[in-house]
N, C-alpha and C positions, 0 to 999 in steps of 0.2 A: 567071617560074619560082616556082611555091611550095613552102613550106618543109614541112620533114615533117611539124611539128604540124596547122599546119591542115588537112594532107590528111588525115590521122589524125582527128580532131574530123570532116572530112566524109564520111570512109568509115562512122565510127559512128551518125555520125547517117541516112544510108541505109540502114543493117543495120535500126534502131532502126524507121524508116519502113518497112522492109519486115517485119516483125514479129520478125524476129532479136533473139536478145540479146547481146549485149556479150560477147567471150570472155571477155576477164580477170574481168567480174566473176564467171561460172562459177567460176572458177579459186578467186576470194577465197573463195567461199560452200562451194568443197569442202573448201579449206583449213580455214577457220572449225570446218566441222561436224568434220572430223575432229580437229582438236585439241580440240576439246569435249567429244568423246567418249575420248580418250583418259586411261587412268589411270595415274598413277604409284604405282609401288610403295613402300612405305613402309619396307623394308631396300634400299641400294642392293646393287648384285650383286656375286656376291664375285669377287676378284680372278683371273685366272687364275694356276692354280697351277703353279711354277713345278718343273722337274725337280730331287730335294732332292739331287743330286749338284752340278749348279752352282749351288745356294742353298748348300749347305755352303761350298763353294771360296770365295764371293764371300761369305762370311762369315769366313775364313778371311785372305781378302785384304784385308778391311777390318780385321782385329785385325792383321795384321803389321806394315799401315800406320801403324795406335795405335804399334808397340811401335819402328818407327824414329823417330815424330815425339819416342816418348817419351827415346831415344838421344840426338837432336840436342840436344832441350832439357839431356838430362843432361850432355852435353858441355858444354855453355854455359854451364851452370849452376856445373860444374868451375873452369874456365875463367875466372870471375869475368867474362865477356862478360853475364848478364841476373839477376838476383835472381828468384829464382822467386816467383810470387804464389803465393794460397792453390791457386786450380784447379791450377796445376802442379803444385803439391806433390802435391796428390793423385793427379795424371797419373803422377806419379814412382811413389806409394806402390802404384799399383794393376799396375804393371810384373808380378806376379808372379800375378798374377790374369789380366792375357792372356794370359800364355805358358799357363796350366794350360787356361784355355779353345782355345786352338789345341789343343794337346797331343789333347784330347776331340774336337775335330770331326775333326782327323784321323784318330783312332784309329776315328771314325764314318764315315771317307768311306773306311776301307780296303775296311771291313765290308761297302759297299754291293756 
C-alpha cells in the first residue's frame, strides 16, 4: 500500500512527462503576479461612520461611568479607606466638567 506522498510525487511526475504543468504552481505564479501588481494606498480608509445618535449615547454612557467611578473613589476617599494620588485628585476635581458635558450631549441628542 502506498503512502499519499509518493503517489503525489508520481502523479506529478506523469503530468510533467506528458507535458502538463504542475497546478499548484499555476496557482503560486497567479498569486505572485497579483500581489505584485497590487497597490496600497497611502491614507488608510476611513472608518465607517457610525449613526451620531448612538455615537452621542455611547458617549454619554462613557462619561456617566467617569462620574460613578468618580462617586466611589469620593466615597473612599471620605471614608479614610484610600488617600487619593495626584490622578484622582484630579478625577475628583474634573467631577463638574462631566456632568456639564453630559448636560451638552443630551441637550444634543434631544435635538436630533
Amino acid at each position: 500500500q502506498k503512502r499519499k506522498t509518493p503517489r503525489r510525487n508520481e502523479n506529478r511526475r506523469k503530468k510533467k512527462e506528458d507535458g502538463g504543468e504542475d497546478s499548484e504552481d499555476d496557482g503560486v505564479e497567479e498569486v505572485s503576479g497579483a500581489i505584485a501588481s497590487a497597490k496600497l494606498s497611502e491614507t488608510p480608509a476611513p472608518p465607517a461612520e457610525a449613526d451620531p445618535k448612538e455615537a452621542g449615547e455611547k458617549k454619554i454612557r462613557n462619561l456617566k461611568k467617569k462620574l460613578r467611578q468618580s462617586d466611589d473613589l469620593k466615597a473612599k476617599v471620605d471614608a479614610g479607606e484610600v488617600v487619593a494620588s495626584d490622578e484622582q485628585k484630579d478625577k475628583l476635581a474634573k467631577r463638574g466638567e462631566v456632568e456639564a458635558e453630559i448636560a451638552v450631549l443630551e441637550a444634543q441628542l434631544k435635538s436630533l
